[in-house]
PDB file with one MODEL, atoms N, CA, C and O in Angstrom:
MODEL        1
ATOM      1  N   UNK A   1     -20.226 -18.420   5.173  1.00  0.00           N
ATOM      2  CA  UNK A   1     -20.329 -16.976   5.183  1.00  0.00           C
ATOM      3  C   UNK A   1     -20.869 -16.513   3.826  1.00  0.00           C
ATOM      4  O   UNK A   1     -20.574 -17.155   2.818  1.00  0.00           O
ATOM      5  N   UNK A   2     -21.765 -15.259   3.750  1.00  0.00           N
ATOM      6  CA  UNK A   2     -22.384 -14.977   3.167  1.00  0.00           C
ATOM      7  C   UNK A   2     -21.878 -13.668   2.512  1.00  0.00           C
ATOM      8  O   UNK A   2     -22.069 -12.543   2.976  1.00  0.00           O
ATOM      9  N   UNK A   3     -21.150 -13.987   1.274  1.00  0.00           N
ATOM     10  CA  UNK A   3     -20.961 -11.738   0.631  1.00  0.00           C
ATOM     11  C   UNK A   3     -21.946 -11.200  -0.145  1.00  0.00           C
ATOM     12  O   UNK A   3     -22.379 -11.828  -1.111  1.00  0.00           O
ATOM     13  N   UNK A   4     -22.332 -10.184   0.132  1.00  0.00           N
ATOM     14  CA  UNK A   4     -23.302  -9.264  -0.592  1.00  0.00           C
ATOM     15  C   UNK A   4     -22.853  -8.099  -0.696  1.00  0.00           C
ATOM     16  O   UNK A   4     -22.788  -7.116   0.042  1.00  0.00           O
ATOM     17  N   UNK A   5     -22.322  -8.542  -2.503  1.00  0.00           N
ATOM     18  CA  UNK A   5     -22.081  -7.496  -3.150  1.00  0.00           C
ATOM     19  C   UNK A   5     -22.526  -6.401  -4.452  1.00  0.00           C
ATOM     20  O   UNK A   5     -23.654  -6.257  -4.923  1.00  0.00           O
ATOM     21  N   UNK A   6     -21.624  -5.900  -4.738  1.00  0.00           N
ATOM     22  CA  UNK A   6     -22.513  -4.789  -5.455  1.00  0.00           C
ATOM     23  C   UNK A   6     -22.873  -5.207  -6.632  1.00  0.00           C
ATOM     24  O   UNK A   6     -22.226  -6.189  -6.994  1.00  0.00           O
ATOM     25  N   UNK A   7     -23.985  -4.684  -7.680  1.00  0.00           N
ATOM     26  CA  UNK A   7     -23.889  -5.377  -8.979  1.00  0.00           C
ATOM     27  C   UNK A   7     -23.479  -4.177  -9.964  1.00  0.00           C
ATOM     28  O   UNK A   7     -23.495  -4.327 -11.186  1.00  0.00           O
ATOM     29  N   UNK A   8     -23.215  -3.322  -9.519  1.00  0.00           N
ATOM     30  CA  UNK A   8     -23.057  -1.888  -9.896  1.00  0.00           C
ATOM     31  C   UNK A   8     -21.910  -1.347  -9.522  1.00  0.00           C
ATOM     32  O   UNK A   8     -21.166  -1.956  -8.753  1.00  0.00           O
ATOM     33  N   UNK A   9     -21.523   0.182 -10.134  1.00  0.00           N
ATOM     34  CA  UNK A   9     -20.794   0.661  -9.209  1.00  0.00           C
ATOM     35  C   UNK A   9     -21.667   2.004  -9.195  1.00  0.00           C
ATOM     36  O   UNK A   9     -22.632   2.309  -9.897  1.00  0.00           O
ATOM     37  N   UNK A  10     -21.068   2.661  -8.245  1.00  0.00           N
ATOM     38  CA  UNK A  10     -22.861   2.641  -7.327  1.00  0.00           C
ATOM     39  C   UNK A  10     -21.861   3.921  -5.825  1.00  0.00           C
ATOM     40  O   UNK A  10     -20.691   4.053  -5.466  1.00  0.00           O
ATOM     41  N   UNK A  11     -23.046   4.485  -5.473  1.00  0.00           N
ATOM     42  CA  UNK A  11     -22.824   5.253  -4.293  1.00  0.00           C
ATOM     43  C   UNK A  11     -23.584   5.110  -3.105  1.00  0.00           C
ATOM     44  O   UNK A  11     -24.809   5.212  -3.176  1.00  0.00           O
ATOM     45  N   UNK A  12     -22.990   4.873  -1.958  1.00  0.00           N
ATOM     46  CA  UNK A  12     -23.816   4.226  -0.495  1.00  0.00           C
ATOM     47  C   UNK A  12     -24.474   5.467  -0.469  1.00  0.00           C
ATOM     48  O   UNK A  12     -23.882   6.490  -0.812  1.00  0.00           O
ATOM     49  N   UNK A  13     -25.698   5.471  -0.077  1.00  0.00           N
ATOM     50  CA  UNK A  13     -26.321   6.392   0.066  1.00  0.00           C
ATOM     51  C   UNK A  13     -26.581   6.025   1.739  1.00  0.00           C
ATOM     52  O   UNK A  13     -26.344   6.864   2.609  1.00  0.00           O
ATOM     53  N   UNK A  14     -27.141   4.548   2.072  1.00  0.00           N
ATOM     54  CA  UNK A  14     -27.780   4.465   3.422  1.00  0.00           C
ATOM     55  C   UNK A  14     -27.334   3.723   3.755  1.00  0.00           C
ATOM     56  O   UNK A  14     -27.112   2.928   2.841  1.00  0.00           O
ATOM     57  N   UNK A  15     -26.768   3.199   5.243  1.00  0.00           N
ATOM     58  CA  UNK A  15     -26.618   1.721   5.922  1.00  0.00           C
ATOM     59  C   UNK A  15     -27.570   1.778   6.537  1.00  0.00           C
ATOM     60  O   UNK A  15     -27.793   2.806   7.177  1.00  0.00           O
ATOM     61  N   UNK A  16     -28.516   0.644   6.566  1.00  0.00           N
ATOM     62  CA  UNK A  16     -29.607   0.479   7.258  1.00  0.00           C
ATOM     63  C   UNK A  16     -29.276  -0.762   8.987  1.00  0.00           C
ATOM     64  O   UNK A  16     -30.088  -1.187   9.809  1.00  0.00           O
ATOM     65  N   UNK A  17     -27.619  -0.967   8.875  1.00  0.00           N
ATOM     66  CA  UNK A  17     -27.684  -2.328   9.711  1.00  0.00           C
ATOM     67  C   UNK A  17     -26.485  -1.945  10.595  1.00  0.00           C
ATOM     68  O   UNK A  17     -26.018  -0.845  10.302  1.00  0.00           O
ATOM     69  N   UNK A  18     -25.950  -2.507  11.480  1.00  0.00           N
ATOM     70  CA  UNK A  18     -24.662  -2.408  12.376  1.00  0.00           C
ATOM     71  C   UNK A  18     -23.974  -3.971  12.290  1.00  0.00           C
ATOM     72  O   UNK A  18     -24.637  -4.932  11.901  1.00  0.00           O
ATOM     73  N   UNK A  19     -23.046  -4.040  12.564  1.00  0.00           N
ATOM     74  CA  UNK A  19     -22.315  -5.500  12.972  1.00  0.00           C
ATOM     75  C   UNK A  19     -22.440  -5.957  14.284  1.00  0.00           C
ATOM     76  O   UNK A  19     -22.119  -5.319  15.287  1.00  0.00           O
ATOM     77  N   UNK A  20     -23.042  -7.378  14.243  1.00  0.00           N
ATOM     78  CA  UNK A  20     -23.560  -8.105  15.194  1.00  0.00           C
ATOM     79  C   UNK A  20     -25.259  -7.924  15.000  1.00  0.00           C
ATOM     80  O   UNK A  20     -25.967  -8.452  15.858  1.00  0.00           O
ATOM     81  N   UNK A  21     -25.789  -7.319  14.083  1.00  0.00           N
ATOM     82  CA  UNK A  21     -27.066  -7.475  14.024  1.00  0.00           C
ATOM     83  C   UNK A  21     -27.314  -8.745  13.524  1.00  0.00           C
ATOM     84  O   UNK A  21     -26.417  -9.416  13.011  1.00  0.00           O
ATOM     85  N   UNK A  22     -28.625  -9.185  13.648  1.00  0.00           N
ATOM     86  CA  UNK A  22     -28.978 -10.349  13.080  1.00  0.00           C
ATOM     87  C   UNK A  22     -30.208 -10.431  11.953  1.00  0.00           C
ATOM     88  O   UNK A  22     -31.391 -10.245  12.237  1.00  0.00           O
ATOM     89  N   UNK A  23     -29.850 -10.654  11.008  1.00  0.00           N
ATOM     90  CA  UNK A  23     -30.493 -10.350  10.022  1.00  0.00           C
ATOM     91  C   UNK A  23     -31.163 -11.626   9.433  1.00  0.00           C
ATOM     92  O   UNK A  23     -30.720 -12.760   9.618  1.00  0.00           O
ATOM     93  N   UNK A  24     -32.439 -11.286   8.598  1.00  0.00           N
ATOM     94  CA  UNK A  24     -33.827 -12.286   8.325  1.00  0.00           C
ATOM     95  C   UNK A  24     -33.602 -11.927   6.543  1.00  0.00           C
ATOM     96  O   UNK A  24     -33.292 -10.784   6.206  1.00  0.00           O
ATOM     97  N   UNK A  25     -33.813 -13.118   5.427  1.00  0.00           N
ATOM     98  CA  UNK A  25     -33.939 -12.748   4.156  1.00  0.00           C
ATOM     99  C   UNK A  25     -34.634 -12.003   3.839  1.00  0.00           C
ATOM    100  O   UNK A  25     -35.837 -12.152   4.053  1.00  0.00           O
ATOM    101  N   UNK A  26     -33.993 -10.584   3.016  1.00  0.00           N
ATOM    102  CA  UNK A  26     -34.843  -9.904   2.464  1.00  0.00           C
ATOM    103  C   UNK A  26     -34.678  -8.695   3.586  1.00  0.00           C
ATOM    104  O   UNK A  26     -35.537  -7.849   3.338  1.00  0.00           O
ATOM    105  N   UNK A  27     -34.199  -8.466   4.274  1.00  0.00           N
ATOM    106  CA  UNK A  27     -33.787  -7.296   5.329  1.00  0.00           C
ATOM    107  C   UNK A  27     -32.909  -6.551   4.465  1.00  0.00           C
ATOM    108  O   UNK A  27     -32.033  -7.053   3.760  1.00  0.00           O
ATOM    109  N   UNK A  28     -33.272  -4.952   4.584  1.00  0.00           N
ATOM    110  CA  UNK A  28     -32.311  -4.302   3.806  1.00  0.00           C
ATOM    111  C   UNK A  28     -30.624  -4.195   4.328  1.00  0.00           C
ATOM    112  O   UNK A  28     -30.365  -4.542   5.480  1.00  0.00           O
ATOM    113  N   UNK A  29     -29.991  -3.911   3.808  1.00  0.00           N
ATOM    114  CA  UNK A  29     -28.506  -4.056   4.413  1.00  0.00           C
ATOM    115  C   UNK A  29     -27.873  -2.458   4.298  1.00  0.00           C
ATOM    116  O   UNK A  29     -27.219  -1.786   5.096  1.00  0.00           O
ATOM    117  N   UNK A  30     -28.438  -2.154   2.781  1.00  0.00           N
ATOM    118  CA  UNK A  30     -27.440  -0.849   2.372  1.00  0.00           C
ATOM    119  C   UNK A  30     -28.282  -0.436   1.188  1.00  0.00           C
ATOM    120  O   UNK A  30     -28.921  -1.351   0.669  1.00  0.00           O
ATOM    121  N   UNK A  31     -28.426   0.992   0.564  1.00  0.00           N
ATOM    122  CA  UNK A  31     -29.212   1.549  -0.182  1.00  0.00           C
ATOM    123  C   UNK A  31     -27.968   2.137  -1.095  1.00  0.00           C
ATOM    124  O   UNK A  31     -27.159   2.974  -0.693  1.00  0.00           O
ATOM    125  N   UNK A  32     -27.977   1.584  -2.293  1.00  0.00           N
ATOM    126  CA  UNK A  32     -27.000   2.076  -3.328  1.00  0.00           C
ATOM    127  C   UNK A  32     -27.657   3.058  -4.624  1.00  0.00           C
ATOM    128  O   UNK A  32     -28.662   2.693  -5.235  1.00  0.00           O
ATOM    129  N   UNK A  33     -26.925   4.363  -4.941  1.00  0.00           N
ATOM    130  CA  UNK A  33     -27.620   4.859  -5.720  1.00  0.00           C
ATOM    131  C   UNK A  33     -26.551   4.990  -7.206  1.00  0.00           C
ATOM    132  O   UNK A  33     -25.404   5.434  -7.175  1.00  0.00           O
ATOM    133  N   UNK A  34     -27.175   4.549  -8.290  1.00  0.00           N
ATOM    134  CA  UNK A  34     -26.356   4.984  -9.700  1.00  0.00           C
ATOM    135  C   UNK A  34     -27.065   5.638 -10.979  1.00  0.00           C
ATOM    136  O   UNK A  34     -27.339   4.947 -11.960  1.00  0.00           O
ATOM    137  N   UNK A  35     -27.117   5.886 -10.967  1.00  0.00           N
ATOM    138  CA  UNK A  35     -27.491   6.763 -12.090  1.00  0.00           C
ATOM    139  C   UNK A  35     -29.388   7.357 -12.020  1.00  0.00           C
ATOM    140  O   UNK A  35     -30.317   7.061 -12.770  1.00  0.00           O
ATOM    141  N   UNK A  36     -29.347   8.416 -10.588  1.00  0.00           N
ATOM    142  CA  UNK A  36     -30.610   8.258 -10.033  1.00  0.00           C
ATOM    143  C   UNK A  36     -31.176   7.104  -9.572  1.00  0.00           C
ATOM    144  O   UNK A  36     -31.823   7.247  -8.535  1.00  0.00           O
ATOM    145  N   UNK A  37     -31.126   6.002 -10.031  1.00  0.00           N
ATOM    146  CA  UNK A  37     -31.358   4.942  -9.759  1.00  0.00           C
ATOM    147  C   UNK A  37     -31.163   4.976  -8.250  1.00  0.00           C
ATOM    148  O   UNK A  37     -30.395   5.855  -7.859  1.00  0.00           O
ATOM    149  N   UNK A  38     -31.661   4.262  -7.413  1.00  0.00           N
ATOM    150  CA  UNK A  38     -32.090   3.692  -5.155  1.00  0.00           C
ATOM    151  C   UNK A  38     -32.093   2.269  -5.841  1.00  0.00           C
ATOM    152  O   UNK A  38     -32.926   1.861  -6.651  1.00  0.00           O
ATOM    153  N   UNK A  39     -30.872   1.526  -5.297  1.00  0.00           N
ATOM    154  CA  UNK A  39     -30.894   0.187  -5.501  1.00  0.00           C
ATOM    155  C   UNK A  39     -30.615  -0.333  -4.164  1.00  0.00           C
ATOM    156  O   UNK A  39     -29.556  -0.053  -3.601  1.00  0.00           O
ATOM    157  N   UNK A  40     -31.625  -1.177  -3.551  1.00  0.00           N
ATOM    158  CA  UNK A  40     -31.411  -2.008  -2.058  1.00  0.00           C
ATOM    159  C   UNK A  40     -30.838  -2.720  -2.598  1.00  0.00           C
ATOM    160  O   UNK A  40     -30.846  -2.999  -3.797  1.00  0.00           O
ATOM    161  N   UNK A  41     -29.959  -3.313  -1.345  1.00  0.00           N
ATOM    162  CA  UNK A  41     -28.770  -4.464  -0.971  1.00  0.00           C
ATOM    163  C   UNK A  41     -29.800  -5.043  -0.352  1.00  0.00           C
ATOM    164  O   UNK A  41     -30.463  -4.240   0.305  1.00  0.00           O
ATOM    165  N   UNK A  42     -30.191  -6.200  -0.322  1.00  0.00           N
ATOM    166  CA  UNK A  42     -30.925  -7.355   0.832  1.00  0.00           C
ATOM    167  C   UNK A  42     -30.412  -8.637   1.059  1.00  0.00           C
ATOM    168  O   UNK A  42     -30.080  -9.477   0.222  1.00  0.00           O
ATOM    169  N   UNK A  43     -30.378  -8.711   2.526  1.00  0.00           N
ATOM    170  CA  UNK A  43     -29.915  -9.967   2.687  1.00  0.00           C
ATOM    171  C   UNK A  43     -30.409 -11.318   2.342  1.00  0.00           C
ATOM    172  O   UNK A  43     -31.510 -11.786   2.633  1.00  0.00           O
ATOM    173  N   UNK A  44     -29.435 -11.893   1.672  1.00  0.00           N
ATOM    174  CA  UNK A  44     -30.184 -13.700   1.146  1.00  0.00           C
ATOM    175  C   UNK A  44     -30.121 -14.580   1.707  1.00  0.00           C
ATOM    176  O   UNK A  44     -30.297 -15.634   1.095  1.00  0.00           O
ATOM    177  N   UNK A  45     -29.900 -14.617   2.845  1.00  0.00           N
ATOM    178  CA  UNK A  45     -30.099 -15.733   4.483  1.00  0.00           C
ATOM    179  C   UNK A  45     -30.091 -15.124   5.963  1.00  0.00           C
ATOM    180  O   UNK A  45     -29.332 -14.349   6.545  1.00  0.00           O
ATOM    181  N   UNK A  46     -30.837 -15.557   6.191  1.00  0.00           N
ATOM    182  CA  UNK A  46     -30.250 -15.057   7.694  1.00  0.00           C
ATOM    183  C   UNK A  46     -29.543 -15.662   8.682  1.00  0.00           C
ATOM    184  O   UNK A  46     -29.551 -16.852   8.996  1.00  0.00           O
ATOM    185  N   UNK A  47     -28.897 -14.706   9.176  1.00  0.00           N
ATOM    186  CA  UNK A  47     -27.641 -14.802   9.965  1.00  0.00           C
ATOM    187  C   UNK A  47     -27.334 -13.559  10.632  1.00  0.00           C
ATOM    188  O   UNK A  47     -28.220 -12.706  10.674  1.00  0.00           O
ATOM    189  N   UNK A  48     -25.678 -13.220  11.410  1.00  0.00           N
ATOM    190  CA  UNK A  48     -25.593 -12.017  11.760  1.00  0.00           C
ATOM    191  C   UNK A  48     -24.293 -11.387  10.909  1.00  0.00           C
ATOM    192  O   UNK A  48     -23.354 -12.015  10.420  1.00  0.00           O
ATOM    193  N   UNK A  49     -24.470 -10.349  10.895  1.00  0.00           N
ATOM    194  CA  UNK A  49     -23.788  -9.760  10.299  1.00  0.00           C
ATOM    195  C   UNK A  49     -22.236  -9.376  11.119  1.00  0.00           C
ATOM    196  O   UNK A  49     -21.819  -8.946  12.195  1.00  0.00           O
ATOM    197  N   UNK A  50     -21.744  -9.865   9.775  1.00  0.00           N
ATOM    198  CA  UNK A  50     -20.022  -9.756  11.040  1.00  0.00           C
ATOM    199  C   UNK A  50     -18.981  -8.900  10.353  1.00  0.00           C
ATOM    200  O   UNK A  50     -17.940  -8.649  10.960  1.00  0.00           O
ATOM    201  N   UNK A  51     -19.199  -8.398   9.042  1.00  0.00           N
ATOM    202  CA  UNK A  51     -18.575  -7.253   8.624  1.00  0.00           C
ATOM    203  C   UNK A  51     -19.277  -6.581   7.945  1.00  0.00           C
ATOM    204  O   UNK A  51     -20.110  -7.067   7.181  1.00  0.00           O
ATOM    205  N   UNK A  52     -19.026  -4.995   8.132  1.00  0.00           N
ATOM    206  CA  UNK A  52     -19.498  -4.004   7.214  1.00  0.00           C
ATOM    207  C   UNK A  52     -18.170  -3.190   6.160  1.00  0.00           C
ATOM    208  O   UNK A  52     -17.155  -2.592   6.516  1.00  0.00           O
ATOM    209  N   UNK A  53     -18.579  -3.412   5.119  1.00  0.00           N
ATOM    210  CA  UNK A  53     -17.222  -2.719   4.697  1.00  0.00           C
ATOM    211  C   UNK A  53     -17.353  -1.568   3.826  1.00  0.00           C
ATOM    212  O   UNK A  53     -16.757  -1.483   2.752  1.00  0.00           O
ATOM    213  N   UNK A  54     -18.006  -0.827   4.211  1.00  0.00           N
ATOM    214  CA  UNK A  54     -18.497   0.502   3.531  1.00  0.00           C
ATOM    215  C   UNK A  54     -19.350   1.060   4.424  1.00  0.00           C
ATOM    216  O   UNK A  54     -19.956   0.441   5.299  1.00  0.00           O
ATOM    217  N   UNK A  55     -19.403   2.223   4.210  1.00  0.00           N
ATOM    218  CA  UNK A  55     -19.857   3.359   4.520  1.00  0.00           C
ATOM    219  C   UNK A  55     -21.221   4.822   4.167  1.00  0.00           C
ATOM    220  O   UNK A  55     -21.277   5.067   2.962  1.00  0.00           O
ATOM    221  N   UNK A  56     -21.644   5.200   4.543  1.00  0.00           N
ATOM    222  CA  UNK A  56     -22.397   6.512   3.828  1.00  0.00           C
ATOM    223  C   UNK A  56     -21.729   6.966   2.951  1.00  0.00           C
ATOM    224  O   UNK A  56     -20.784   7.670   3.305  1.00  0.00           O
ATOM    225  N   UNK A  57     -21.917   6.780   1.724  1.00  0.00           N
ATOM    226  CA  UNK A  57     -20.955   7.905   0.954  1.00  0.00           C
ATOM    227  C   UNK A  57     -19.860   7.438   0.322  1.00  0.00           C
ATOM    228  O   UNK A  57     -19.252   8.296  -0.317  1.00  0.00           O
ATOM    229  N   UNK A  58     -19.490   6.523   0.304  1.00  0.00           N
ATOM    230  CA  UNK A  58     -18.461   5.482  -0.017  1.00  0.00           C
ATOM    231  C   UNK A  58     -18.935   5.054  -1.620  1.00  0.00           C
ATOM    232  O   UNK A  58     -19.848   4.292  -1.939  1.00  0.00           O
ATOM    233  N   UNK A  59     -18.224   5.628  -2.292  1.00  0.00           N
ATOM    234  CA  UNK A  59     -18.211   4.536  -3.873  1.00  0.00           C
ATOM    235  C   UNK A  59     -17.873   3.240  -3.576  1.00  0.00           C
ATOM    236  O   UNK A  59     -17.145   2.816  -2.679  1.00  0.00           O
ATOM    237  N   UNK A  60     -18.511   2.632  -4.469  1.00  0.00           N
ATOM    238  CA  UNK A  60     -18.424   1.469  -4.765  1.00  0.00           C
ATOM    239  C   UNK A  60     -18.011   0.710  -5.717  1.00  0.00           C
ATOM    240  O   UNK A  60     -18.625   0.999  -6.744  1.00  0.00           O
ATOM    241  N   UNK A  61     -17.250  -0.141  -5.882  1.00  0.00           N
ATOM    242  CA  UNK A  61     -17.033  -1.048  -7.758  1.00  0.00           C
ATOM    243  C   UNK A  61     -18.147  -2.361  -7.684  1.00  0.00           C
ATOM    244  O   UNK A  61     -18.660  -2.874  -6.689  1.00  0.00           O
ATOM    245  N   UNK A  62     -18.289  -2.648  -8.945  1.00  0.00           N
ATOM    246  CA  UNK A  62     -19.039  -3.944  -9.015  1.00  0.00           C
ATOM    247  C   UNK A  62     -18.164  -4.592  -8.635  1.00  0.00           C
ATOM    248  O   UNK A  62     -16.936  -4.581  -8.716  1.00  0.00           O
ATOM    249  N   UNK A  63     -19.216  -5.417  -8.021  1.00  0.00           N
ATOM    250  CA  UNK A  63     -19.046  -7.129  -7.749  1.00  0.00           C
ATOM    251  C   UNK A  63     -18.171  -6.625  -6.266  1.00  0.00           C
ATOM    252  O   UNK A  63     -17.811  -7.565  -5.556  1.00  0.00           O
ATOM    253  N   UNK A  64     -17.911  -5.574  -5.903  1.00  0.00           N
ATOM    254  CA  UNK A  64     -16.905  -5.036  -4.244  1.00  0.00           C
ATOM    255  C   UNK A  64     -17.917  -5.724  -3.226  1.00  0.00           C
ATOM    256  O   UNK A  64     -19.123  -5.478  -3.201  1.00  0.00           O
ATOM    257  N   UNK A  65     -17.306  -6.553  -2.451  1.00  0.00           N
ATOM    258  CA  UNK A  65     -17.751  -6.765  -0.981  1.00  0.00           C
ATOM    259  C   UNK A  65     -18.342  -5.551  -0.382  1.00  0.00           C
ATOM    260  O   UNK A  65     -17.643  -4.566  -0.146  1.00  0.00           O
ATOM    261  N   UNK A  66     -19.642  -5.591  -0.120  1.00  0.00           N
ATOM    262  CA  UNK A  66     -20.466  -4.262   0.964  1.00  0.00           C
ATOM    263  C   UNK A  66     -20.311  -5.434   2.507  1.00  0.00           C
ATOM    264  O   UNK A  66     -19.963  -4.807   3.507  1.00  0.00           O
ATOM    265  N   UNK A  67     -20.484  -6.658   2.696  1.00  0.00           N
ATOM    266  CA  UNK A  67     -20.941  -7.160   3.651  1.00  0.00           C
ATOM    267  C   UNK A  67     -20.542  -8.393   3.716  1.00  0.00           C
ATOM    268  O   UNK A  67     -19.821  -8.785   2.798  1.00  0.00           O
ATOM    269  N   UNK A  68     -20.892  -9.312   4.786  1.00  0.00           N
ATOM    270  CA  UNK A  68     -20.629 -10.471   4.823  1.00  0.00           C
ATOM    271  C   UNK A  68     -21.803 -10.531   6.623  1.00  0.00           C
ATOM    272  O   UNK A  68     -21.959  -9.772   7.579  1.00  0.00           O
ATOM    273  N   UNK A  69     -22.456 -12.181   6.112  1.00  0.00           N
ATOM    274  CA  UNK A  69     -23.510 -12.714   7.079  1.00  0.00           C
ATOM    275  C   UNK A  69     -23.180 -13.993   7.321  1.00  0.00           C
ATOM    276  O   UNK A  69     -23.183 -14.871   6.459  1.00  0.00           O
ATOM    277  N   UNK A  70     -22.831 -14.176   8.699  1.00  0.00           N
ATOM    278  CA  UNK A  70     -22.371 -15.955   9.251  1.00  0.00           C
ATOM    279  C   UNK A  70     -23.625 -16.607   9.740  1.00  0.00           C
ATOM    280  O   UNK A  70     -23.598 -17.766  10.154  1.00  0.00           O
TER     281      UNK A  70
ENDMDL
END
């Protein structure tokens, strides 16, 4: 299993994915914004996605689980 997390702490701005999607490297996952800054989340294998753990709008801490890909 795969976590992709934040490197920031950071505000969800977008989910671009659902659970049970199946995702290809380099597919966006989630659009994080910090300090003006639009930072994409992309996935680094593909697989499907089997948890989402955030939301639109949802703060974030570094290094926090956004996801996980089996």
């Amino acid at each position: 299993m795969v976590e992709l997390r934040a490197e920031i702490v950071a505000t969800v701005l977008k989910v671009f994915v659902e659970v049970g999607q199946d995702l290809l490297p380099g597919d966006a996952v989630v659009l994080l914004e910090s300090m003006k800054m639009e930072i994409p989340v992309l996935a680094e294998s593909a697989g499907r996605l089997c948890h989402l753990n955030v939301g639109e709008g949802d703060t974030v801490a570094e290094s926090e689980v956004l996801a996980n890909i089996e």
